[in-house]
C-alpha beads as a LAMMPS data file, in Angstrom:
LAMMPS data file: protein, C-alpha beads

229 atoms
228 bonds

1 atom types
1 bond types

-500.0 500.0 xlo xhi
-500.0 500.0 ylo yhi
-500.0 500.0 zlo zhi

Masses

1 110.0

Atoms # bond

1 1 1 0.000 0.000 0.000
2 1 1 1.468 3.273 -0.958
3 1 1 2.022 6.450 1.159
4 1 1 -0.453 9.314 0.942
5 1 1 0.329 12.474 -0.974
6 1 1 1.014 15.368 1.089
7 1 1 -1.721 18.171 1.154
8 1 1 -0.458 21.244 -1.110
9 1 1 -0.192 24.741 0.526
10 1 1 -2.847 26.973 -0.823
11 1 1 -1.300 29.522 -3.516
12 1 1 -0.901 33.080 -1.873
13 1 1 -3.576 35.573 -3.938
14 1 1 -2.205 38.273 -5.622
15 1 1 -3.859 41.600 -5.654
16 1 1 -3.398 44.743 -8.151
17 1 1 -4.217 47.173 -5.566
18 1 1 -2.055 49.084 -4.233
19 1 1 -1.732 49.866 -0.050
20 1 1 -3.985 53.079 0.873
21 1 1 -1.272 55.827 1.709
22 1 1 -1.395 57.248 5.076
23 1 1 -3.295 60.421 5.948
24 1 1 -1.506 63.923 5.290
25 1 1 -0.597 65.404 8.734
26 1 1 -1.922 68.857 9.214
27 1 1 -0.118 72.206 7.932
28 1 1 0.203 74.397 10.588
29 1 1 0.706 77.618 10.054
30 1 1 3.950 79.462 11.092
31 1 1 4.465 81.228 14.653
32 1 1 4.533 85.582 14.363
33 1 1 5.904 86.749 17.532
34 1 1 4.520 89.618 18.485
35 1 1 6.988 92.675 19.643
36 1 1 7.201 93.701 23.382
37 1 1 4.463 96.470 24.176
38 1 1 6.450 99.768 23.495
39 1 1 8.747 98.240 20.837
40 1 1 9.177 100.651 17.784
41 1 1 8.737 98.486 14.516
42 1 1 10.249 99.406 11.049
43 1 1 8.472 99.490 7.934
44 1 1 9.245 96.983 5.548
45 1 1 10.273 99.336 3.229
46 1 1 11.964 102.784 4.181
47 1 1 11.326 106.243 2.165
48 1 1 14.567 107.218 0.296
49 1 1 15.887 110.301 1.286
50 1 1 18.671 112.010 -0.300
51 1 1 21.714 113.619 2.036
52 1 1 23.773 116.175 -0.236
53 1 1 26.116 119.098 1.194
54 1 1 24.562 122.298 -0.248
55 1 1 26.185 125.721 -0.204
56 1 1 23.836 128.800 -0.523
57 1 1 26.221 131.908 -2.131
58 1 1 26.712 135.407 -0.905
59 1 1 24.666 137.599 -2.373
60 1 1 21.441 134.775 -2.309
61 1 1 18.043 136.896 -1.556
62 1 1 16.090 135.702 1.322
63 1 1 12.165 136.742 1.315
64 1 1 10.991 137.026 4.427
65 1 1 7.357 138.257 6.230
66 1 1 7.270 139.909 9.394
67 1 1 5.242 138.076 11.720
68 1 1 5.223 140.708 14.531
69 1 1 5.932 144.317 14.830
70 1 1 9.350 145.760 15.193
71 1 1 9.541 149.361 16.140
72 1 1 12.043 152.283 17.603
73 1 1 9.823 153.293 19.987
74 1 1 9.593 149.474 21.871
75 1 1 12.794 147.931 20.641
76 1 1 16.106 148.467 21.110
77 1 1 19.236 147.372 19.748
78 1 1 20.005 143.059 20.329
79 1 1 15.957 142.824 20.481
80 1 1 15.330 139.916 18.634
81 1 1 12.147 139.201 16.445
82 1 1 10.231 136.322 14.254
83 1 1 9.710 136.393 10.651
84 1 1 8.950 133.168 7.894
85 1 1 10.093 132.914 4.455
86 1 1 7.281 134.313 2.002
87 1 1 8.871 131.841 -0.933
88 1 1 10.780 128.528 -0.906
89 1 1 14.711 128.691 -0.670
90 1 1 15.908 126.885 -2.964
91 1 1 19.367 126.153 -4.329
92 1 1 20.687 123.542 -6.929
93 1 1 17.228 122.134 -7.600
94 1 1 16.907 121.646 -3.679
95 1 1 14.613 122.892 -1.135
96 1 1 16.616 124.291 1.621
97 1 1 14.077 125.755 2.970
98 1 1 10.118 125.426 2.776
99 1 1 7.970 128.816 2.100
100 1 1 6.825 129.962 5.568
101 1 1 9.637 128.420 7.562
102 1 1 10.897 129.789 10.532
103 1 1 13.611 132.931 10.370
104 1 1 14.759 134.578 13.063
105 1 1 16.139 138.482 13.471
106 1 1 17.915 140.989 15.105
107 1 1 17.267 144.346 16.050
108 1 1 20.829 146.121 15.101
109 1 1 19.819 149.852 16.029
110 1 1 16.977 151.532 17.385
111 1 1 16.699 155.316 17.817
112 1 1 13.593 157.365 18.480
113 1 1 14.918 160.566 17.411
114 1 1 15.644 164.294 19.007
115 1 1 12.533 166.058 20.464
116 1 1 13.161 169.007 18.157
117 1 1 15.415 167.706 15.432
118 1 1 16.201 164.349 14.190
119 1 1 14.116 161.688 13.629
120 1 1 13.570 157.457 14.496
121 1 1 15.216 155.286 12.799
122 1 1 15.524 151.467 12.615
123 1 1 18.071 148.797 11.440
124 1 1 17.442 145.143 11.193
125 1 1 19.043 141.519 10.201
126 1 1 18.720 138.320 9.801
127 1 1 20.585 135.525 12.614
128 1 1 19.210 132.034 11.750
129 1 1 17.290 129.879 9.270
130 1 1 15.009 126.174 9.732
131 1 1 15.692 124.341 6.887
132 1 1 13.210 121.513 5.701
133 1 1 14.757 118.611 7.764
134 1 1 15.032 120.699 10.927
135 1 1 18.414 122.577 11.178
136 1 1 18.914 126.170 12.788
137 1 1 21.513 127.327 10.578
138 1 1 22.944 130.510 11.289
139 1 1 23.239 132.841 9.107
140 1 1 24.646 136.799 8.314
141 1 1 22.594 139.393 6.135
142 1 1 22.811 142.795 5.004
143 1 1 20.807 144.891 7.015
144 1 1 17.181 146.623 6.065
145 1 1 16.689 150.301 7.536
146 1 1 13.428 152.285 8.036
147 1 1 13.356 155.896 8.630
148 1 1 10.618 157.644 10.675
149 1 1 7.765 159.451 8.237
150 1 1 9.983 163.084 7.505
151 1 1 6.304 164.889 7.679
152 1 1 5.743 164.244 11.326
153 1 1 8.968 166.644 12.443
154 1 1 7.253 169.366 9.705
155 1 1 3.820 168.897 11.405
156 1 1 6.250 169.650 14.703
157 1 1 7.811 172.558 13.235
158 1 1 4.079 174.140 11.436
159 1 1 2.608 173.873 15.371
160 1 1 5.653 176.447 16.490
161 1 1 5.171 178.662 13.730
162 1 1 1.404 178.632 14.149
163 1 1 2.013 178.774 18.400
164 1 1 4.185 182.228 17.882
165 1 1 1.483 183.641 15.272
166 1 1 -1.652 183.543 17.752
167 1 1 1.095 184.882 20.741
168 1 1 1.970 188.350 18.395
169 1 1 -1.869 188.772 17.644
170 1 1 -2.508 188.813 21.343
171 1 1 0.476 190.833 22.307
172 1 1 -0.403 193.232 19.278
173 1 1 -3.864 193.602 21.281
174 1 1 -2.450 193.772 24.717
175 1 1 0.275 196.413 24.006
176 1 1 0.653 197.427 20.601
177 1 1 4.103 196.984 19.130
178 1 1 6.098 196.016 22.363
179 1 1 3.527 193.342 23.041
180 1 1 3.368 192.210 19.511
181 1 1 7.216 191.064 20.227
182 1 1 6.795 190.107 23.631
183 1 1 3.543 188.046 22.622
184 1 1 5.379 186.472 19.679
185 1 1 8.062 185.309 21.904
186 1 1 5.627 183.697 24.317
187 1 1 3.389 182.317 21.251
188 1 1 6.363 180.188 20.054
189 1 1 7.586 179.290 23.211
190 1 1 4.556 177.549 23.610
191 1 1 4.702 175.646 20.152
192 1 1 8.147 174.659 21.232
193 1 1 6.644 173.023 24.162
194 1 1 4.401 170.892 21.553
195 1 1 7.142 169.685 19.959
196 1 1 9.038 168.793 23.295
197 1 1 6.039 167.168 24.527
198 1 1 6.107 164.696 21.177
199 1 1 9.000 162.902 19.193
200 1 1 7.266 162.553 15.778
201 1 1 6.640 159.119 14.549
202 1 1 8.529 156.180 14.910
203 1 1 10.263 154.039 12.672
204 1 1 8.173 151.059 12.077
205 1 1 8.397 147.290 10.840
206 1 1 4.591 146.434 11.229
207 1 1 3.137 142.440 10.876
208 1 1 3.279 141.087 7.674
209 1 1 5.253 143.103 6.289
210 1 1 7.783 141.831 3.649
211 1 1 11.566 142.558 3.421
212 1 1 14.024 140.525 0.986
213 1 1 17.169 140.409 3.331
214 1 1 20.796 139.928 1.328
215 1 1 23.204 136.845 2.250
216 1 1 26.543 138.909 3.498
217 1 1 28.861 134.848 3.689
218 1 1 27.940 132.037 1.910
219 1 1 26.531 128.943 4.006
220 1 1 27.554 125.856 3.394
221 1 1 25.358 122.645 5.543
222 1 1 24.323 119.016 4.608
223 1 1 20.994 118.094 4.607
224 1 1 18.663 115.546 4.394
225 1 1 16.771 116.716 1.075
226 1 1 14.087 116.307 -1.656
227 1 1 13.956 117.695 -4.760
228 1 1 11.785 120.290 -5.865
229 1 1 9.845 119.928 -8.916

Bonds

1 1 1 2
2 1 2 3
3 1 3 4
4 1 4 5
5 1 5 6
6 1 6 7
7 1 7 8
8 1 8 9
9 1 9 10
10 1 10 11
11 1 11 12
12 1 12 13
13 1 13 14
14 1 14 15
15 1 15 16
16 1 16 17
17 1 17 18
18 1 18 19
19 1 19 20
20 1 20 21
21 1 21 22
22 1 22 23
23 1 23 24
24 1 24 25
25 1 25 26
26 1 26 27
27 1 27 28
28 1 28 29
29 1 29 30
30 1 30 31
31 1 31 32
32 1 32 33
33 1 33 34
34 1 34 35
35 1 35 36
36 1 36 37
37 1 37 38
38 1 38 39
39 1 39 40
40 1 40 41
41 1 41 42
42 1 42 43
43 1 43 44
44 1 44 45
45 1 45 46
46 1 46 47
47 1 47 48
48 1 48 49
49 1 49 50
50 1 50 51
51 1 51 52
52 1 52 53
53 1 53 54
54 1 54 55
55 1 55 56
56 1 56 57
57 1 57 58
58 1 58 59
59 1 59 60
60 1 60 61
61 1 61 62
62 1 62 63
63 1 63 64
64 1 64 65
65 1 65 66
66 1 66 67
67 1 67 68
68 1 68 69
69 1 69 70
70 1 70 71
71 1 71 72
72 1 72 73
73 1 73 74
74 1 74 75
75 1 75 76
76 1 76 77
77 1 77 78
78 1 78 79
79 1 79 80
80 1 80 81
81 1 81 82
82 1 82 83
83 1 83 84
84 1 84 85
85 1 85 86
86 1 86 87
87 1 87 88
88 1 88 89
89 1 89 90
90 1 90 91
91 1 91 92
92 1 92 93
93 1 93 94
94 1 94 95
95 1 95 96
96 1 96 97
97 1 97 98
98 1 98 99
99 1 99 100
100 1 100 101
101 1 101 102
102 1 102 103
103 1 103 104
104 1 104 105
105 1 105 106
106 1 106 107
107 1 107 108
108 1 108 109
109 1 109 110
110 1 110 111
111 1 111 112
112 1 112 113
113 1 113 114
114 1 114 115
115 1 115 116
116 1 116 117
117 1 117 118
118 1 118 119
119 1 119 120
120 1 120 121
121 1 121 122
122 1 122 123
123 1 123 124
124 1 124 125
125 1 125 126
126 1 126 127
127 1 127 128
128 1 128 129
129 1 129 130
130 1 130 131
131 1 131 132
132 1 132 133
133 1 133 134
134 1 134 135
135 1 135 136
136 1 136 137
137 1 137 138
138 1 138 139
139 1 139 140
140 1 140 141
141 1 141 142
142 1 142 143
143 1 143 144
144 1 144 145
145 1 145 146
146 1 146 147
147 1 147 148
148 1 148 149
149 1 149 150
150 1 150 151
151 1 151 152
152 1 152 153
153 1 153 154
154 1 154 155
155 1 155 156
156 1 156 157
157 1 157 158
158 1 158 159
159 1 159 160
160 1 160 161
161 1 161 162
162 1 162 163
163 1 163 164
164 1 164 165
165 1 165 166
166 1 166 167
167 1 167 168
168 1 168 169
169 1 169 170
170 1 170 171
171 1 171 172
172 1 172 173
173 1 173 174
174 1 174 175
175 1 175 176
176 1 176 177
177 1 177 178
178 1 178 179
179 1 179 180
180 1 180 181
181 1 181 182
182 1 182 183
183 1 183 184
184 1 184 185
185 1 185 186
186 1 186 187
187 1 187 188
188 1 188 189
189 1 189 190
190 1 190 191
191 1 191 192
192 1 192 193
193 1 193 194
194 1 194 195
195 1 195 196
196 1 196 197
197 1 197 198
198 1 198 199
199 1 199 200
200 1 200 201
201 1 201 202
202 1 202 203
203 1 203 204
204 1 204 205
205 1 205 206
206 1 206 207
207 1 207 208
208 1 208 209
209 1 209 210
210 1 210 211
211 1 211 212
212 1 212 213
213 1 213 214
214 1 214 215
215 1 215 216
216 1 216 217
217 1 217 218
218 1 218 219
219 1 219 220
220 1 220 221
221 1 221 222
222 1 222 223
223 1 223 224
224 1 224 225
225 1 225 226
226 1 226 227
227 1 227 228
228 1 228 229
């Protein structure tokens, strides 16, 4: 009797799937730290701005507007006084300066003028500019002069004459000739006493007026500028 034949393993199956691939893990997004409280951040991006060593000449007009009054009669010499540019400063294609900047002055004489002769007079300058990125440059100018009104010291003089005509018509009556004299005398002593008791005008700068001051030494500064169209 022969031996049994031994049972066959079963044949493995063979499948044309493929395995399932494993799930995608989450994207998570990236961390921002916030800065401190307080902490200054910088744009991204930063304006360009262009630094260039500028030198305004001698000789360079600088338009100005008075924005208070400067006058003999309340100022005196080293008073110093606020004005703003009435047009741009510009030099090169550069704004130095922006119109209605900041200029400031000096008083250089001040003189109200004799009771009976003479009359006010005023001298100013320039001492310092802002320019557009901030800068109180100093700077030296010719100086502008004003001269009291002439017709207030012959107003003066008219009121003597006028004060010694009414004295002779009231000597005249009192005492003839003699008085006449003696009235005449008195008369214009007394219009002399008008013109003691009043200087005549003063020399006056008033608000808004404008002055074009003269550059006396070139200036030479470096600034942070921008160009002017």
């Amino acid at each position: 009797m022969s031996a049994p034949t031994p049972a066959r393993p079963p044949a493995p199956t063979i499948s044309n799937s493929e395995p399932a691939p494993k799930p995608a893990e989450p994207v998570r997004p990236p961390v921002v730290l916030s800065p401190p409280p307080g902490t200054a951040t910088e744009p991204a991006t930063k304006p360009l701005r262009l630094a260039k060593t500028l030198t305004i000449p001698e000789g360079t007009l600088i338009p100005v507007r008075m924005l208070e009054r400067v006058s003999s009669d309340i100022h005196a010499s080293g008073d110093t006084f606020s004005a703003s540019l009435s047009e741009p400063l510009v030099v090169d294609g550069f704004a130095i300066a922006e119109k209605n900047a900041r200029v400031e002055g000096r008083v250089v004489q001040a003189e109200k003028g004799g009771r009976v002769k003479g009359t006010s007079f005023l001298s100013v300058e320039l001492t310092h500019l802002s320019t557009a990125d901030g800068q109180k440059v100093a700077i030296h100018t010719q100086t502008f002069e004003r001269k009291a009104d002439q017709n207030s010291k012959t107003e003066d003089a008219k009121k003597v004459g006028v004060g010694a005509a009414i004295g002779a018509a009231i000597g005249a009556i009192a005492g003839g000739g003699k008085g006449a004299v003696i009235g005449a005398g008195a008369g214009g002593a007394a219009g002399g006493g008008v013109v003691v008791a009043g200087r005549g005008k003063p020399a006056d700068l008033p608000v808004e007026t404008r002055i074009n001051f003269k550059l006396t030494q070139a200036v030479t500064l470096t600034e942070k500028l921008s160009k002017s169209n």
